[in-house]
Every structure is written in structure tokens, then in C-alpha cells.
N, C-alpha and C positions, 0 to 999 in steps of 0.2 A: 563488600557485599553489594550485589548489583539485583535488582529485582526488576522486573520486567512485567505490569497488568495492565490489563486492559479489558476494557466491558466488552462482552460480544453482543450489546444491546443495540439493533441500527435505529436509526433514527424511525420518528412516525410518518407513516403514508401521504405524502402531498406538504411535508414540511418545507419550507422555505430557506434556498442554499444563499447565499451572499452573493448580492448584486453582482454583477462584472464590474460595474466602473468603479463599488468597492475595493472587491478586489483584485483592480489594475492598484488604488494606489497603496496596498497592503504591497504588493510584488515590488512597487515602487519604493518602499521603504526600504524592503528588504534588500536591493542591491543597489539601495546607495548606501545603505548604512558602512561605516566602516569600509568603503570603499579604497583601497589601497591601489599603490601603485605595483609595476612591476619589480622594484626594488622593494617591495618589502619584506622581512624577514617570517620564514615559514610560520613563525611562534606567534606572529602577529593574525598572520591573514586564520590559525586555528580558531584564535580568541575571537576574530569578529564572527566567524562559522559558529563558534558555540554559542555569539550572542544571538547571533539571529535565530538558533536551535530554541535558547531559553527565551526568543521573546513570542517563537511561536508555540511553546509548550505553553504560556501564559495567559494565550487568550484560545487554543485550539478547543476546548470544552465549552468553549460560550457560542462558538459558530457551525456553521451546514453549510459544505461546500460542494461542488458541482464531481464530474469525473474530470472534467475537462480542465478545471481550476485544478485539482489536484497535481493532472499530470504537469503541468503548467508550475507550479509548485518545484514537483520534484525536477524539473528544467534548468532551474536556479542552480543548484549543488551537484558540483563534478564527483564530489565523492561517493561512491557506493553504500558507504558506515551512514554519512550522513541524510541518501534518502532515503536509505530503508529507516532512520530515526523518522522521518517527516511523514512517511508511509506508515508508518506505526500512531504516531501525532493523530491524524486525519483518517485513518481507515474507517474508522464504524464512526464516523460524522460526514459522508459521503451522503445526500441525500436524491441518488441516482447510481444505483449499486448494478442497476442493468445494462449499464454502460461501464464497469468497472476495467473490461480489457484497454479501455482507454489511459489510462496510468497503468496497468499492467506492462504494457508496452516500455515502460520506462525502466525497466529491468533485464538488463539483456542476457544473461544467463540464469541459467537455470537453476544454478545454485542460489542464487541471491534469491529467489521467489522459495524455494524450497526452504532456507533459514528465517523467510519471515511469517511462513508456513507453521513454523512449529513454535515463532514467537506467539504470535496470534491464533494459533489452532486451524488444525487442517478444515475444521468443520466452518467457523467461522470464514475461511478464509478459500473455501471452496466456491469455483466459477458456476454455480447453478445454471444462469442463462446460456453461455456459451464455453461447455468443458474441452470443447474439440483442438481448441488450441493452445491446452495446459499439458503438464509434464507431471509425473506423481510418482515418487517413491515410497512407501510405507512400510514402517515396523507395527508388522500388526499385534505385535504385546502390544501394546498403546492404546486406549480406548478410541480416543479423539480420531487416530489414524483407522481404526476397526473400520470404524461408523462411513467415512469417506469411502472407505476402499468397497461397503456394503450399499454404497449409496451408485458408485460407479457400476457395480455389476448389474445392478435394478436398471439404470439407464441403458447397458449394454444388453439386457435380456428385452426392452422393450424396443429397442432399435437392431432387434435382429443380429446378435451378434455375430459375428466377428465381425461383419464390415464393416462397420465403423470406428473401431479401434486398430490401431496400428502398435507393433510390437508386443503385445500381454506379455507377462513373463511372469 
């Protein structure tokens, strides 16, 4: 059984994210830790991945991190599984959500933003400041996805639609 919560509470107005030089030496921890060679075996290098997973689930509820720290974050981990965990970790302790396409960017296909879409809720997880360069599919039996898909046409009826949307369907 695998469960998957999370608050879609963001942080309060004008809170304070974690220094830089913090966290340079948080980033610094994390790739030294278990630092491996080239030679070392697949099963090794998972185990130091999950430690650094479980030592940032450990402390990700105590801290407010930047956009830029985040994407900076998800920079560390070549794996896909492992930043959308990190992206899930840190999403709503992001204390500068207006700048959220800045780690958005660290996801390069569309599927991958679309599955962490539905971990997190479309509604939480929707680009309010700048939607122009998001992708969005919805099952509208779905509440969460309803409200999104109602919230896009509001923005499309006041920006004069069509022009600013590309493909509707």
C-alpha cells in the first residue's frame, strides 16, 4: 500500500525561504553524501538516492525554500521517479510560487508534469501567474480537474479567446 498526501496549504505572505549560503551547504551534503565511484554497483548508488530522499523528507516540513533553490534541488537527481519525489517533498513550502516555472522547467516532458498534476491536484498545482506555457489534459468526471478546466475558460473569455490559446480540443 503506497499512499501519497500532501497539504495544499502554501506557505504565509512575506515568509522567509532558506538562506543561499544555507542552502549551498544542504546541496553540499547531499552530493557528497555517499558519493560513489564509477565502479560501483547499481544497488549501491539506489541506497545512497533513497538516503538522500529520506534525509530530505526529514527535514522538508521544518523549511521555505526559494523557486530557484528548488529547481537547484531537482538538478542533483538524474532520475525522473526521484525528482518528481523531491518536487512533491518541497512543492507547497516554495515561498515564491510566482516564480514557480523556474523548476517547472526541470521537467521535460509533459507527461511527467501531467502525473505530478494529479499526485498534487490539478487545482493546487495549476500555473495561476503564467498558464501560457503549460500543457493540460482533463478528465472532467473529476472535480479537481472540472474546477481547472473552468478556471482556464474564465481566463480564455477574458483574454479574448481564441488568440491566446493554441490547439483547444
Amino acid at each position: 500500500l503506497n499512499l501519497d498526501y500532501a497539504s495544499s496549504k502554501r506557505p504565509a505572505a512575506g515568509v522567509a525561504a532558506l538562506d543561499d549560503v544555507a542552502w549551498r551547504n544542504i546541496l553540499g551534503l547531499l552530493a557528497k553524501a555517499g558519493s560513489q565511484s564509477k565502479d560501483t554497483p547499481l544497488r549501491a548508488e539506489v541506497l545512497v538516492v533513497e538516503g538522500r530522499l529520506q534525509a530530505l523528507r526529514q527535514v522538508s516540513h521544518l523549511i521555505y525554500i526559494t523557486s530557484m533553490q528548488l529547481r537547484k534541488l531537482l538538478g542533483l537527481f538524474a532520475s525522473d521517479t526521484v525528482r518528481a519525489e523531491c518536487f512533491v517533498l518541497f512543492f507547497n513550502r516554495v515561498a515564491d510560487m510566482h516564480n514557480e516555472k523556474l523548476f517547472r522547467a526541470r521537467f521535460e516532458h509533459p507527461k511527467e508534469l501531467h502525473s505530478l498534476r494529479v499526485r498534487l491536484g490539478h487545482a493546487s498545482t495549476f500555473p495561476f501567474i503564467q498558464p501560457e506555457q503549460a500543457s493540460f489534459t482533463f478528465d472532467l468526471a473529476k472535480n479537481d480537474q472540472r474546477l481547472v478546466a473552468n478556471i482556464l475558460v474564465q481566463v480564455a473569455r477574458k483574454e479574448k479567446f481564441p488568440s491566446n490559446l493554441r490547439n483547444p480540443k
